[in-house]
C-alpha positions in Angstrom: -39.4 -17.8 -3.6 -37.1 -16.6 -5.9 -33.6 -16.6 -5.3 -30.9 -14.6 -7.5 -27.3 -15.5 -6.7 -24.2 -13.7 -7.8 -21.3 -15.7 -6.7 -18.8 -13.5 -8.6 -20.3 -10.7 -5.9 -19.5 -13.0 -2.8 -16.6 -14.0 -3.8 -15.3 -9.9 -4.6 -16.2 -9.3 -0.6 -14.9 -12.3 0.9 -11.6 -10.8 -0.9 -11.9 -7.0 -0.5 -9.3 -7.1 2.4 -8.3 -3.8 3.7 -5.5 -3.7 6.4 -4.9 -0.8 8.5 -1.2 -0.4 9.2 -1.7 2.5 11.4 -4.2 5.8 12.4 -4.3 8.2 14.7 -4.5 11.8 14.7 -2.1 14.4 14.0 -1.7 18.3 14.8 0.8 19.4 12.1 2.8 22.7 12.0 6.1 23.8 10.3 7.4 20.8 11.4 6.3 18.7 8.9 8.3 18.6 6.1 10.1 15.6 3.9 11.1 16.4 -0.3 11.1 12.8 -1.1 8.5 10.2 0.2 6.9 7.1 -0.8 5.6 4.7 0.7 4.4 1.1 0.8 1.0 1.9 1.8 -1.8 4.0 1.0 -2.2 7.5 3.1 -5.6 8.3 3.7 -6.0 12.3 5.2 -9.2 13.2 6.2 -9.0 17.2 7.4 -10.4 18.6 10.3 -9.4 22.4 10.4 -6.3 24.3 9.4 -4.7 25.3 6.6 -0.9 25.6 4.9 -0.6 21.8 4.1 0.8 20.8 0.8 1.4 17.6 -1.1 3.4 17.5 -4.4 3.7 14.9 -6.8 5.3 14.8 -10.3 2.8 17.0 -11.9 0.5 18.4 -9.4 0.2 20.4 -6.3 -2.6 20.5 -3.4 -3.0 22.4 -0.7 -5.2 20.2 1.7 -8.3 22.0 3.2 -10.8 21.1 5.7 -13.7 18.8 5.1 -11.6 17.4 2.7 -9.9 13.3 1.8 -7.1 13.0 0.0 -5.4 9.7 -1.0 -2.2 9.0 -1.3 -1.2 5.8 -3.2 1.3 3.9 -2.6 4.1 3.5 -4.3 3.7 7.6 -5.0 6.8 9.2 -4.8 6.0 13.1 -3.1 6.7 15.8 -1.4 5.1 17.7 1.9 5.5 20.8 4.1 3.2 23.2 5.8 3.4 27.0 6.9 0.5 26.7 8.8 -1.3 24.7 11.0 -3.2 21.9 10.4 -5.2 18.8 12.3 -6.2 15.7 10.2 -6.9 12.2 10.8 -4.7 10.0 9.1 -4.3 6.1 8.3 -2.2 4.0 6.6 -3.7 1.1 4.7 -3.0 -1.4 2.1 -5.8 -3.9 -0.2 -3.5 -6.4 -1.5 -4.0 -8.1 -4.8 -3.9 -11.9 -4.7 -0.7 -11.0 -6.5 1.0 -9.4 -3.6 1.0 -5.7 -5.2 -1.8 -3.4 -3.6 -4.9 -2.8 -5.3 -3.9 1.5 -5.7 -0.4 0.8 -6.8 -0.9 1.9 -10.5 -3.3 4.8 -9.4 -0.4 7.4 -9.7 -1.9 10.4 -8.6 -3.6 11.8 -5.4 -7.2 11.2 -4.9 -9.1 14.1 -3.6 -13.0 14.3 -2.6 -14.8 17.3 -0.9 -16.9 15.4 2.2 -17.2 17.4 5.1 -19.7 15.2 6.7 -17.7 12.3 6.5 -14.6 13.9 7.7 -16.9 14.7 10.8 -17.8 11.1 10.5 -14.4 9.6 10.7 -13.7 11.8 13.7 -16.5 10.5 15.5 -15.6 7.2 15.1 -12.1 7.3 15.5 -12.5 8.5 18.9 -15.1 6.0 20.4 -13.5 2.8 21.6 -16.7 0.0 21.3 -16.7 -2.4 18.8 -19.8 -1.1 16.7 -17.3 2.3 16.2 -14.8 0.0 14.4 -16.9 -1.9 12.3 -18.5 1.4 11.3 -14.8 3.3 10.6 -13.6 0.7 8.6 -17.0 0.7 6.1 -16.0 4.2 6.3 -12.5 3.7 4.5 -14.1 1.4 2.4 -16.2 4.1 1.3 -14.0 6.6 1.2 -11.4 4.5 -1.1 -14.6 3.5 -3.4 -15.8 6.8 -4.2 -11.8 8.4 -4.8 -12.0 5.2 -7.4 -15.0 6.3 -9.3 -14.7 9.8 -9.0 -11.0 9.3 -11.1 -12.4 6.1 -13.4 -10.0 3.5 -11.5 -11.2 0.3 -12.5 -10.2 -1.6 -9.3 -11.7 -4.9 -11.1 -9.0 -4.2 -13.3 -6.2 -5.5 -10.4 -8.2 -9.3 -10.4 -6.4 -12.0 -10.2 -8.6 -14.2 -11.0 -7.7 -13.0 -14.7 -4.4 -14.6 -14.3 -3.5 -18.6 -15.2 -3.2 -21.3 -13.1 0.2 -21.6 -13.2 0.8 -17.6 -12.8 -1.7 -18.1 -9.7 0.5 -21.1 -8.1 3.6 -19.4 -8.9 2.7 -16.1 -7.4 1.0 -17.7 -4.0 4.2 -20.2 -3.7 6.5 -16.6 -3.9 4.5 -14.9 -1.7 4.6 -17.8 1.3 8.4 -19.0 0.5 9.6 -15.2 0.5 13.0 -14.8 0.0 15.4 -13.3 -2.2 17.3 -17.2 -2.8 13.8 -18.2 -4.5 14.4 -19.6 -8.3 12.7 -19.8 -11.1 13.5 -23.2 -11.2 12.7 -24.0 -7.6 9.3 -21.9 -8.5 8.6 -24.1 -11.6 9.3 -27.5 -9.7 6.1 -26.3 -6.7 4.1 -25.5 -10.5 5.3 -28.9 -12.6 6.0 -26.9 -15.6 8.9 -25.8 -16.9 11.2 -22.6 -15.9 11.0 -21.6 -19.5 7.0 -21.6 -18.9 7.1 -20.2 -15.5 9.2 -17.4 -17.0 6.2 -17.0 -20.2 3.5 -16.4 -17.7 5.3 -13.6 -15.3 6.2 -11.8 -18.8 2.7 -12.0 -20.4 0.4 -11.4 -17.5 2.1 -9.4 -15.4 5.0 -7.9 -17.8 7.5 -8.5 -15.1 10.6 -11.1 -15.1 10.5 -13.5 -12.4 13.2 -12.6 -10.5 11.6 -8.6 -10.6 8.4 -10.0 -9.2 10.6 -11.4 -6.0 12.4 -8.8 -5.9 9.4 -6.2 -5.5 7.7 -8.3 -2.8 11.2 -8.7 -0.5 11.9 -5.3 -0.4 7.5 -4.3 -0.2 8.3 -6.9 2.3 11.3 -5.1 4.2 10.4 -2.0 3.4 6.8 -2.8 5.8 9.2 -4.4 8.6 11.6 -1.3 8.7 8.5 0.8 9.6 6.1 -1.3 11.9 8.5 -2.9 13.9 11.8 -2.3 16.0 13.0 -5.8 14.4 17.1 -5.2 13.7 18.3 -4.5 10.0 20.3 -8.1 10.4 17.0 -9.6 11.0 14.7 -8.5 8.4 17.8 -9.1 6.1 18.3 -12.6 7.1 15.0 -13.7 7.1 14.4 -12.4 3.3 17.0 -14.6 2.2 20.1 -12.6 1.7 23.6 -13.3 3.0 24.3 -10.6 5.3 22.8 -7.1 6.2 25.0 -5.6 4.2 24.0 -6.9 0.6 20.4 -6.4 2.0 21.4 -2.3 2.8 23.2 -1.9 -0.7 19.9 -3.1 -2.7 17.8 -0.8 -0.5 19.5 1.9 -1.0 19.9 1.4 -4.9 16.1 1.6 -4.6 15.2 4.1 -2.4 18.2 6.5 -2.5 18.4 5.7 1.3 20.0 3.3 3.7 17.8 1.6 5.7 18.3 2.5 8.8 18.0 6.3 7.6 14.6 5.7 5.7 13.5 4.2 9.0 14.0 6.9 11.3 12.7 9.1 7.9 9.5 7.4 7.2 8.6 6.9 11.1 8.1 10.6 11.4 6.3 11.1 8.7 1.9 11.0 9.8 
């Protein structure tokens, strides 16, 4: 017996994890309207029937039809209405990077593919409530997100961390479970035995970023998630990321997102 092993294969699916944040599915009329969204996950919309749906970006303009998947990255800043009507299922995901970012966050575009027979698919699925059902819808997302990837020439590869140095990797896993806006670079380079000056080399070569940026993106990813999946209070969240009061925490929001906190909650929770 011959046995051909490609442990750079096993290790890509052990970490190919996709989370869904939410799904369901949605009957959309006039009502659904925002000019300026972005999110912290991925939208996928599979169409069922309707029409009058829109999504704008920067530089382009859709009108979602049925039998069709369109992705929404995260990170996308867009707009939506519709004058018509319009059911669809929808879910919210995110494939982190062993970085923190997720794995679509420099796609920068919506994805679109023409499958009616998976849309039909999805629906299926999505309504049966055994086990088998679930296993089988989430190979389905996986699909889906895998074809939109090749059909645009998004390396995904390209987002391995395994690319990255030791030290970036340590640095970057110590962040990610010590989260908190009070993190230093010197605290950070103390957990890696190197030096701040070196800890400060690696962010700025491998992932172009300063240290205190990198942080800074994950705490408010971070807060950002919290605001939307749960009813935790804004002092909370804010006090477990580290900062002194809920108030700093709402001013640096809103320099970012144009929005208090409280306001992009109620915002982004009516948003499907």
């Amino acid at each position: 017996m011959i046995v051909r092993r490609r442990s750079e294969f096993n290790d890509r699916i052990e970490r190919s994890d996709l989370s869904v944040c939410e799904g369901g599915v949605a009957y959309i009329n006039e009502d659904w309207n925002s000019d300026d969204v972005t999110s912290v996950y991925n939208r996928l919309y599979y169409i069922i029937e309707g029409n009058g749906a829109n999504i704008a970006g920067k530089d382009e303009h859709i009108e979602m039809l049925p039998g069709h998947i369109y992705l929404i990255p995260s990170g996308y800043r867009y707009k939506y209405w519709c004058d018509g009507y319009v059911k669809k299922i929808y879910f919210h995901i995110n494939i982190k990077r062993n970085d923190g970012y997720d794995v679509f966050s420099k796609f920068g575009r919506f994805g679109e593919i023409y499958e009616p027979q998976t849309v039909d698919r999805v629906a299926e699925l999505y309504e049966s409530d055994n086990m088998q059902a679930a296993f089988a819808l989430k190979g389905e997302l996986f699909g889906t997100i895998a074809r939109i990837a090749e059909k645009y020439g998004y390396d995904i590869s390209e987002s391995d961390s395994r690319k990255y140095s030791k030290i970036l990797r340590m640095a970057t896993d110590y962040i990610q479970k010590n989260l908190s806006i009070k993190l230093t670079r010197e605290e950070i380079a103390e957990h890696c035995r190197v030096s701040p000056g070196t800890v400060a080399k690696c962010f700025k070569n491998e992932l172009g970023l300063t240290v205190g940026k990198y942080i800074d993106d994950l705490v408010f990813m971070e807060g950002t998630r919290r605001l939307i999946y749960t009813d935790d209070p804004i002092g909370i969240i804010s006090e477990d990321l580290g900062f002194c009061d809920q108030f700093y925490f709402s001013r640096r929001f809103s320099e970012l997102h144009d929005i208090t906190p409280l306001k992009y909650r109620h915002k982004i929770q009516s948003t499907k």
